[in-house]
C-alpha positions as CSV (number, residue, x, y, z in Angstrom):
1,X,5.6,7.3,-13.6
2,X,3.1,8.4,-16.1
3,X,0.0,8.0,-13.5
4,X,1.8,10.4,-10.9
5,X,-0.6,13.2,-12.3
6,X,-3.6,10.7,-11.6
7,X,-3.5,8.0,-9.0
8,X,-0.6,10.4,-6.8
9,X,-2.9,12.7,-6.4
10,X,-5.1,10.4,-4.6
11,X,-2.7,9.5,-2.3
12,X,-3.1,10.8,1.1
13,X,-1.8,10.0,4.6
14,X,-4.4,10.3,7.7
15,X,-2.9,10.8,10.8
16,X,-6.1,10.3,13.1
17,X,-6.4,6.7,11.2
18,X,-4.3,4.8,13.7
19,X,-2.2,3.6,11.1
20,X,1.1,4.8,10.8
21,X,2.2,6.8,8.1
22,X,4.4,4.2,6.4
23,X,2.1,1.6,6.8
24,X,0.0,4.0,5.3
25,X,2.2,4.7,2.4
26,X,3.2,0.7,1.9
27,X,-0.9,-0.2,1.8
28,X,-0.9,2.2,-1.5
29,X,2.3,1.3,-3.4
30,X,0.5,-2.3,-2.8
31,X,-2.9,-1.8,-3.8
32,X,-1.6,0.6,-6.9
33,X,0.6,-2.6,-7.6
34,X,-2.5,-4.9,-7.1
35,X,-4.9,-2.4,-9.2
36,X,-1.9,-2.7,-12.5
37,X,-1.4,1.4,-11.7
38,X,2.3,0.5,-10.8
39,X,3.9,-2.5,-13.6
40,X,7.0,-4.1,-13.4
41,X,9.8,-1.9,-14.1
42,X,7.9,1.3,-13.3
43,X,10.0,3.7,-10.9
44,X,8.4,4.7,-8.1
45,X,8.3,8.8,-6.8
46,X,11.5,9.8,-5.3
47,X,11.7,9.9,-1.5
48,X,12.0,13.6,-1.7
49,X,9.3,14.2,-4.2
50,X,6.5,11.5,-2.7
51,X,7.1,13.1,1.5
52,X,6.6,16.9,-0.6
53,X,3.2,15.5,-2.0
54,X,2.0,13.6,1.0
55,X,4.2,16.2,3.5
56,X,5.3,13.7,6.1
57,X,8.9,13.8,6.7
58,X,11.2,12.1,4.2
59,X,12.9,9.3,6.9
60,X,9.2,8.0,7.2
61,X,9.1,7.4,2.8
62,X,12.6,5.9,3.4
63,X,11.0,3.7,5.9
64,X,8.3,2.8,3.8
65,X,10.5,1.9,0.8
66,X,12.9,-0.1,3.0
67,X,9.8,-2.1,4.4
68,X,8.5,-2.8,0.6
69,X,12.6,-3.8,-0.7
70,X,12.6,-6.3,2.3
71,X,8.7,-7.7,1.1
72,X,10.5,-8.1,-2.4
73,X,7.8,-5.5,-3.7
74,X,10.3,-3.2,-4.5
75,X,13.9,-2.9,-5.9
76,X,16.0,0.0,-5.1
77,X,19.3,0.9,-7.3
78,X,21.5,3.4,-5.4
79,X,21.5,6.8,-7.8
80,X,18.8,5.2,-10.3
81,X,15.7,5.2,-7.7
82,X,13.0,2.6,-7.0
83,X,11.5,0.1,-9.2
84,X,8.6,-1.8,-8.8
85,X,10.4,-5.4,-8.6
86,X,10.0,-7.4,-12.4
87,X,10.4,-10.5,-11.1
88,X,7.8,-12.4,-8.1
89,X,9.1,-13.0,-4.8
90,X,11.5,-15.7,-3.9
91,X,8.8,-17.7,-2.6
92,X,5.0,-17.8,-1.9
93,X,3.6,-17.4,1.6
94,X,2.5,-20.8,3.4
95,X,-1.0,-21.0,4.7
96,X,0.0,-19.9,8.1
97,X,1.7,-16.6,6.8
98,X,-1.6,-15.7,4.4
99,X,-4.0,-16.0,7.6
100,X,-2.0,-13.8,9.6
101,X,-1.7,-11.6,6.8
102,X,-5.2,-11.7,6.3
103,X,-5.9,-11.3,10.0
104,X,-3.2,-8.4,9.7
105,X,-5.5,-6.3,7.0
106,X,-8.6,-7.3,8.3
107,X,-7.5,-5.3,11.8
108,X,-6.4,-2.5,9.6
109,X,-9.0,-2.2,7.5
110,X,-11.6,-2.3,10.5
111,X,-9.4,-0.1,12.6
112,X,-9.7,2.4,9.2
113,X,-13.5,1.9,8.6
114,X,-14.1,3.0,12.9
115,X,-12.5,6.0,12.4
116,X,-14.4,7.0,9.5
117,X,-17.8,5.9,11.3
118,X,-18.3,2.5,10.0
119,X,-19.5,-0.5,12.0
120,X,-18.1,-3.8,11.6
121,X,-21.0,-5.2,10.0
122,X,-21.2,-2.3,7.5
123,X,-17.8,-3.0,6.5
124,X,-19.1,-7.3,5.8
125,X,-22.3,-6.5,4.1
126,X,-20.9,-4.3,1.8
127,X,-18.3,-6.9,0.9
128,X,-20.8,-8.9,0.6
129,X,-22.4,-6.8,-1.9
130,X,-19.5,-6.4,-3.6
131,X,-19.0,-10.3,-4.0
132,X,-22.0,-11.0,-5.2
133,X,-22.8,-7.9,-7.7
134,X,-19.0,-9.1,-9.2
135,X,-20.2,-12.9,-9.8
């Protein structure tokens, strides 16, 4: 829990997002997971001490962290805390479950980008910038 001084701080919730808050707090334990902030084995913050830094109530972190253990992101060890889990999930999604997951985070991600302004297409040409600068 090294990074909690530097990607924690980041973290935020938005209540005007249309996102709930533990949705909101799951999408950032996944993408610091996906960006290699959070390694296997590394505990995650407290319920107590993450709702004090993000000041949502602690049954909603709770939530979160139950949502993440059933995903098989997570491991929880009663008294010890939560760990990010060491070893993959029991088995990978079938091409059914990844498009509705990917139709899942595309609504979410275009439901985030409206209420900070953005348009649809902005949101596509800038991954499409982003696709081709990377190549």
């Amino acid at each position: 829990m090294n990074m909690e001084g530097s990607m924690l701080e980041r973290w935020q919730v938005e209540y005007n997002s249309g996102i709930p808050v533990y949705r909101q707090i799951i999408n950032q334990v996944c993408a610091a997971v996906a960006a290699g902030a959070f390694k296997p084995g590394d505990q995650l913050p407290t319920i107590r001490a993450l709702s004090e830094r993000l000041n949502v109530n602690p049954n909603t972190v709770a939530k979160a962290y139950r949502e993440l253990e059933l995903k098989g992101i997570i491991v929880s060890e009663r008294g010890s805390g939560s760990f990010i889990q060491t070893q993959p999930p029991a088995s990978a999604p079938g091409a059914r479950e990844k498009k509705a997951r990917f139709k899942d985070i595309y609504h979410r991600l275009l439901a985030d980008a409206a209420s900070s302004g953005l348009t649809e297409s902005e949101l596509l040409s800038f991954i499409n910038e982003r696709k081709t600068s990377t190549l």
